[in-house]
C-alpha positions as CSV (number, residue, x, y, z in Angstrom):
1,X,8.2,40.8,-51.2
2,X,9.2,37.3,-52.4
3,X,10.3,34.5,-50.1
4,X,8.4,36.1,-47.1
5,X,5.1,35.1,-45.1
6,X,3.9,38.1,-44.4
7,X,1.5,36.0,-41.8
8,X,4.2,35.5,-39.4
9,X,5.5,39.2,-39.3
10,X,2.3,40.7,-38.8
11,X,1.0,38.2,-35.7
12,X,4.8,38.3,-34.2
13,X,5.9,35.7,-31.8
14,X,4.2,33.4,-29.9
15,X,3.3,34.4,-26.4
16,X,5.1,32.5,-24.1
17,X,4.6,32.0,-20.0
18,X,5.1,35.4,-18.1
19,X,8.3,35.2,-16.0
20,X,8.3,35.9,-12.8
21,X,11.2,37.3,-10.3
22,X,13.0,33.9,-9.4
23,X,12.8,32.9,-13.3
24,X,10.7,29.8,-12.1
25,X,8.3,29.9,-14.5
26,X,5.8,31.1,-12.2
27,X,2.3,32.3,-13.3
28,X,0.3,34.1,-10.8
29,X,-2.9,33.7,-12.8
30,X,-2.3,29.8,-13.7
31,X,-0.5,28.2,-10.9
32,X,0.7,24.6,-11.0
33,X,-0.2,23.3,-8.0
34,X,-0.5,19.3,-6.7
35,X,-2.6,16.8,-8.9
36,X,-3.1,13.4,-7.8
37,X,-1.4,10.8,-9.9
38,X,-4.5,9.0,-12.1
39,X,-3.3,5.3,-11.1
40,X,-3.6,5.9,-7.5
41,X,-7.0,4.7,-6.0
42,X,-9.1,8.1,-4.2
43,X,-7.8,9.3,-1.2
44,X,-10.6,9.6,2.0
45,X,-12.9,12.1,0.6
46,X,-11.8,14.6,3.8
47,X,-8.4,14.7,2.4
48,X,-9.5,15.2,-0.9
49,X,-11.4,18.4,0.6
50,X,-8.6,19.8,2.4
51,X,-6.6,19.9,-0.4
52,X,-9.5,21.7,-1.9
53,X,-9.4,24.4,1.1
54,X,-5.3,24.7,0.8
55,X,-5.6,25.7,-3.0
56,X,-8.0,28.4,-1.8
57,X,-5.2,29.5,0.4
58,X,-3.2,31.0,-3.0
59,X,-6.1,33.4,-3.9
60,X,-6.8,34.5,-0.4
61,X,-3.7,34.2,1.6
62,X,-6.0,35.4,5.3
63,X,-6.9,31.5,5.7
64,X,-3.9,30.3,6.9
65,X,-2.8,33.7,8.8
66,X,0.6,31.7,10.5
67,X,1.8,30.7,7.0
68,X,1.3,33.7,5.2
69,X,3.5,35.2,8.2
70,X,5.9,32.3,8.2
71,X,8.6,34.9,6.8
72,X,8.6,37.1,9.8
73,X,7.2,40.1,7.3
74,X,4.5,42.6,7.3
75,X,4.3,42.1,3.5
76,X,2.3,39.5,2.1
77,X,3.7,36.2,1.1
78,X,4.9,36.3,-2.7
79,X,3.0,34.4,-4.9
80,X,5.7,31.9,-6.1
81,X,6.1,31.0,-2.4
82,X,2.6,30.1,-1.9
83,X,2.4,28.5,-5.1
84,X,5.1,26.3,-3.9
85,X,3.3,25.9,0.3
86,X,-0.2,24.7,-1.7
87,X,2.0,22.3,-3.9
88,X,3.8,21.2,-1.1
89,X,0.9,20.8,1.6
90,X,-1.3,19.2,-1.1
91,X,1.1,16.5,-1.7
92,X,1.9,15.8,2.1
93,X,-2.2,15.6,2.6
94,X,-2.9,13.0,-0.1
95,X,0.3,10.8,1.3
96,X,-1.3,11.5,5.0
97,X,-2.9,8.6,7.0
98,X,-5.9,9.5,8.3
99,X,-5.5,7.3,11.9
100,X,-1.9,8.5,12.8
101,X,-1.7,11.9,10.4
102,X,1.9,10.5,9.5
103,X,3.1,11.1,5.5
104,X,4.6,8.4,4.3
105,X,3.7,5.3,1.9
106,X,2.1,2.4,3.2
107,X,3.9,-1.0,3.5
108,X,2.4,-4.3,3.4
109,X,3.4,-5.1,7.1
110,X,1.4,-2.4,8.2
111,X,3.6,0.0,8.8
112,X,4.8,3.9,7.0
113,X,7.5,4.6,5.0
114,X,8.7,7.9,4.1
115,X,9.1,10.0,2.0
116,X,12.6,11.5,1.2
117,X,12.1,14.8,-0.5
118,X,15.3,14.1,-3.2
119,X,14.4,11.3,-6.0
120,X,16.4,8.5,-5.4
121,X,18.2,7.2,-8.9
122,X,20.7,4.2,-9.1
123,X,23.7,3.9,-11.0
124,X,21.6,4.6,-14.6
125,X,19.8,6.8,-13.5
126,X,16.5,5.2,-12.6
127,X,14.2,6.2,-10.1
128,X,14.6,3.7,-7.1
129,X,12.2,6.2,-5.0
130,X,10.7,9.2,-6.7
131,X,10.9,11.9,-4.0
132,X,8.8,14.6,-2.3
133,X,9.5,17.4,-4.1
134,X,9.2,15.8,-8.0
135,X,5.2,14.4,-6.6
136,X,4.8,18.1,-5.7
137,X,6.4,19.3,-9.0
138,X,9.0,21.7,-7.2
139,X,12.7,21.9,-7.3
140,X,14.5,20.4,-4.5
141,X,15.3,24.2,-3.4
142,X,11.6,25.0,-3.8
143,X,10.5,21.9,-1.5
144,X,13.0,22.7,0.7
145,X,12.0,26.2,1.7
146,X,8.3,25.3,1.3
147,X,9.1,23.0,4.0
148,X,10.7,25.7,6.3
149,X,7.6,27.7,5.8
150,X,5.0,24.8,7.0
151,X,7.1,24.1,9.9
152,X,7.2,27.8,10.8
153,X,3.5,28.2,10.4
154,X,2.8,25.0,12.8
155,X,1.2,23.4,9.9
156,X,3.7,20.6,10.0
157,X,6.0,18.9,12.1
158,X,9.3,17.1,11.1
159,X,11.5,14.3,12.7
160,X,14.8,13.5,11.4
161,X,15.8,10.1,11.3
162,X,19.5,8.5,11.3
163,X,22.2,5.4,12.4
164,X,25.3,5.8,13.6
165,X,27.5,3.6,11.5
166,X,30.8,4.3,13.3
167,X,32.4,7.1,15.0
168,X,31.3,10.5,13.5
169,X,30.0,9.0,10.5
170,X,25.7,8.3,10.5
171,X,23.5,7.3,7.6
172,X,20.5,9.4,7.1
173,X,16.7,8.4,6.4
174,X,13.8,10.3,5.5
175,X,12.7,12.2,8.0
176,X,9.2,11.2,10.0
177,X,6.6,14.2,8.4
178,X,2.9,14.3,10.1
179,X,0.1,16.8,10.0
180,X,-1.5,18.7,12.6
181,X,-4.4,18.4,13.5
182,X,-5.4,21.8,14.2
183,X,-5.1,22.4,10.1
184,X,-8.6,21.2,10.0
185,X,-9.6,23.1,12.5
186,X,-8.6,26.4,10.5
187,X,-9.9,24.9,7.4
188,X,-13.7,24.7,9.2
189,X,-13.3,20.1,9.4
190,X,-12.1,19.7,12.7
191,X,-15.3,17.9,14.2
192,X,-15.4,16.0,10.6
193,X,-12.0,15.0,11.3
194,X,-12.8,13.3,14.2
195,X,-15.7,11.6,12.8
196,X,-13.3,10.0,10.0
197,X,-10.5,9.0,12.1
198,X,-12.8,6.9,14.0
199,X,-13.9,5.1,10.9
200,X,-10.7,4.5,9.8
201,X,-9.8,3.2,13.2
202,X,-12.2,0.8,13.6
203,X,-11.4,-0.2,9.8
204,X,-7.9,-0.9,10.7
205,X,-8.4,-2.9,13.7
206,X,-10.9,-5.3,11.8
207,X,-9.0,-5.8,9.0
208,X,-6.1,-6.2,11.8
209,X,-8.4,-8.6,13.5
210,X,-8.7,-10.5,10.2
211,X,-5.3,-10.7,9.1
212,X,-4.5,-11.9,13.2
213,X,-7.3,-14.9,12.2
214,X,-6.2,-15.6,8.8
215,X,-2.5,-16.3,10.6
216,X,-3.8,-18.4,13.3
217,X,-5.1,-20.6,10.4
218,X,-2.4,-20.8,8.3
219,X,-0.3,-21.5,11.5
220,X,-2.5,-24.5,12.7
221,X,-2.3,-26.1,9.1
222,X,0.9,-26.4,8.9
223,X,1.2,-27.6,12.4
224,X,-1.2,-30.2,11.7
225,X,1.3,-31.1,8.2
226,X,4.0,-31.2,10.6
227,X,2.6,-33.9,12.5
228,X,1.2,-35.7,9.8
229,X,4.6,-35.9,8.1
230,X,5.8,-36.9,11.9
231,X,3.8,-39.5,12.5
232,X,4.2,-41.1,8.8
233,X,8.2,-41.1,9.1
234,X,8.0,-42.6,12.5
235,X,9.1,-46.1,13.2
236,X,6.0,-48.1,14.8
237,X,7.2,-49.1,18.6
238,X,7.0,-52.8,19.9
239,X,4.0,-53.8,21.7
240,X,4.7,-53.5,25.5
241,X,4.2,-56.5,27.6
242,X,1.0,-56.2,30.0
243,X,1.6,-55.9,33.1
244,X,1.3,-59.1,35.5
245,X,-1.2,-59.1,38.3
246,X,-0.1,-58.9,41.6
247,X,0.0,-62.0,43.0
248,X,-2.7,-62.8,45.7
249,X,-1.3,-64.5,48.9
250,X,-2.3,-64.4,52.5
251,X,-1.5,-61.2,54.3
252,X,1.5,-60.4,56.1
253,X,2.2,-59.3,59.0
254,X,3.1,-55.7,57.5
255,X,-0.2,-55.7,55.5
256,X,-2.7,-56.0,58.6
257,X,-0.2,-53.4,60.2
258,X,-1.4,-51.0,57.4
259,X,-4.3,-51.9,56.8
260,X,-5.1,-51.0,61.1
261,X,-3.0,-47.8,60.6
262,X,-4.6,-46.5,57.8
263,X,-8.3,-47.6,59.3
264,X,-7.1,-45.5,62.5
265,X,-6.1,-42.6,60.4
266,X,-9.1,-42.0,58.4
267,X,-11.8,-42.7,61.6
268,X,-9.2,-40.2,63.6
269,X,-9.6,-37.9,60.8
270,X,-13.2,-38.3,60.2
271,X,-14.0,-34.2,59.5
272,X,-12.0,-34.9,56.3
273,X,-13.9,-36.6,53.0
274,X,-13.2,-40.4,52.9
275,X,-14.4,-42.8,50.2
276,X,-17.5,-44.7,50.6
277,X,-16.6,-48.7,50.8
278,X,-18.7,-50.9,49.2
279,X,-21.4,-52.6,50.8
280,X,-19.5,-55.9,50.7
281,X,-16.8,-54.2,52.4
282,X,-18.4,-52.0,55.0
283,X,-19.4,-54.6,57.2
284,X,-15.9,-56.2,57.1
285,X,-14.8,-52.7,58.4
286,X,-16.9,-52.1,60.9
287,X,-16.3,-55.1,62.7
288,X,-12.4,-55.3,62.4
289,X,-11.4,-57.0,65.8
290,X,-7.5,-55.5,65.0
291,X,-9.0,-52.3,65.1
292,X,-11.3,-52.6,67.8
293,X,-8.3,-54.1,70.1
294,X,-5.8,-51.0,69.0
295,X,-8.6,-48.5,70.2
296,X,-8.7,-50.3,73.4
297,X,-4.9,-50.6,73.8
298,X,-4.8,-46.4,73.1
299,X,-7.8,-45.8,75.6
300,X,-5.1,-47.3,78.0
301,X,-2.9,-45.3,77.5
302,X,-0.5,-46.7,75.3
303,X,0.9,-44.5,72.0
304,X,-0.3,-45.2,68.3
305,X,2.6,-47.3,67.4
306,X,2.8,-49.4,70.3
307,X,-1.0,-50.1,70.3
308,X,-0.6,-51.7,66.7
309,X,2.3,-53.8,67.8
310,X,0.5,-55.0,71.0
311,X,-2.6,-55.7,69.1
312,X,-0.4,-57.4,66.4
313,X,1.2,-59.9,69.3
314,X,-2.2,-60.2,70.8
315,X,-3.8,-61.5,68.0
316,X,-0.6,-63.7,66.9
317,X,-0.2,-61.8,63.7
318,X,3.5,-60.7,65.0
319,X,5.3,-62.9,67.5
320,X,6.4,-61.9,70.6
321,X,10.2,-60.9,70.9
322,X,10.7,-59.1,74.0
């Protein structure tokens, strides 16, 4: 027959994907489950191994008894539904930090953000932050009841996050996601788990312990700048005078009053440390007549005040005005 290819009748159409129940494309033989994007850097090696264990989890649902269960069934978990968990849990584990087990994206401050599981577009429809469920290649329906499962199962746990802008009206965020622990333990790494969180640990605080140093320097630099600049803006100050020497007189009659009081005072107090005078001057002191006389006058009775002034009169220093 003329004007027909006979090539294309006799192989028939092309085969295309099976279909499964929910018309998503599902394949039970091929499923499409998490793959790392190329331009991220590897993931800790343990994570990279769980996600190897959760894949197993589609062909033999036993290893993760409490998700396979997660829809309150005797049945066994469909296999859309656990193509969707592995997707899911594989994404959360390669966004997982291995210190904290929190899923979120790391920020140069050191801290997490997360991950909000609708894409995030602006007015032209760009992606301002690609969500959780396009990394995992679900539907925002699929993610969500992949979700529901993991939380079921204990696998996961989930803290929604929000402000109150005014009365009855709050602003959502995306919602705190971490890992638990005992998933490793069910997936035979629990003890390597431990092992690697201690690495990373003591990884964090050093390069925590660097960043703290680096700061310290950078702060002392431009303090010394600050001063530099300070000191070449400033106005030079006029010389001060020097100070005059006290002028040398002979003593008054208040000055050998001290002078006797204070050389009662320390040979009263003589448990308590006192200056050594010089040679020069330790003879003078031992043989100071004004004290000599005030020790006398207070032997006879008379107070420490009115032993100084007697001794004073006696020795014509202070006159006599009684």
């Amino acid at each position: 027959m003329d004007g027909v290819d006979f090539s294309t009748a006799i192989a028939g159409p092309e085969p295309r994907r099976p279909k499964s129940g929910n018309r998503c494309g599902h394949d039970p033989e091929r499923p499409r489950l998490f793959t790392a994007p190329k331009h991220h850097a590897n993931r800790p090696l343990i994570l990279r191994r769980i996600g190897e264990r959760i894949r197993d989890y589609f062909r033999d649902p036993s290893t993760l008894p409490t998700l396979n269960a997660a829809n309150r069934s005797a049945r066994q978990q469909r296999s859309e539904r656990r193509e969707a968990c592995c997707a899911l849990l594989q994404a959360l584990m390669h966004y997982t930090d291995l210190v904290t087990l929190r899923v979120g994206i790391p920020q140069a401050d050191g801290g997490m953000a997360g991950i909000p599981m609708e894409t995030k577009r602006d007015a032209e429809g760009r992606a301002l932050v690609i969500g959780l469920a396009e990394r995992a290649g679900l539907t925002v329906r699929r993610a969500w009841r992949a979700i529901a499962d993991l939380k079921k199962a204990g696998i996961i746990t989930v803290h929604p996050r929000c402000a109150k802008i005014e009365d009855a009206v709050y602003k959502g965020f995306a919602a705190i996601r971490a890992v638990n622990h005992h998933l490793f333990n069910a997936l035979g790494l629990g003890q390597w788990l431990r092992h690697e969180r201690n690495k990373a640990q003591q990884r964090r605080n050093k390069a925590y312990d660097k960043a703290k140093k680096r700061k310290l320097i950078e702060m002392g630099r431009e303090m010394m700048a600050a001063a530099a600049l300070k000191n070449a803006t400033r106005k030079p100050k006029a010389e001060a005078p020097e100070p005059e020497e006290p002028p040398t007189g002979p003593k008054t009659a208040n000055d050998i009053a001290a002078e006797a009081f204070f050389a009662y005072a320390h040979d009263f107090l003589g448990d308590q440390p006192k200056p050594q005078p010089e040679p020069a001057q330790r003879a003078t002191a031992s043989n100071d007549p004004t004290l000599d006389l005030v020790k006398r006058l207070m032997a006879q009775g008379l107070s420490q005040i009115q032993a100084i002034d007697e001794a004073l009169r006696i020795l014509g220093a202070k006159p006599d005005t009684s």
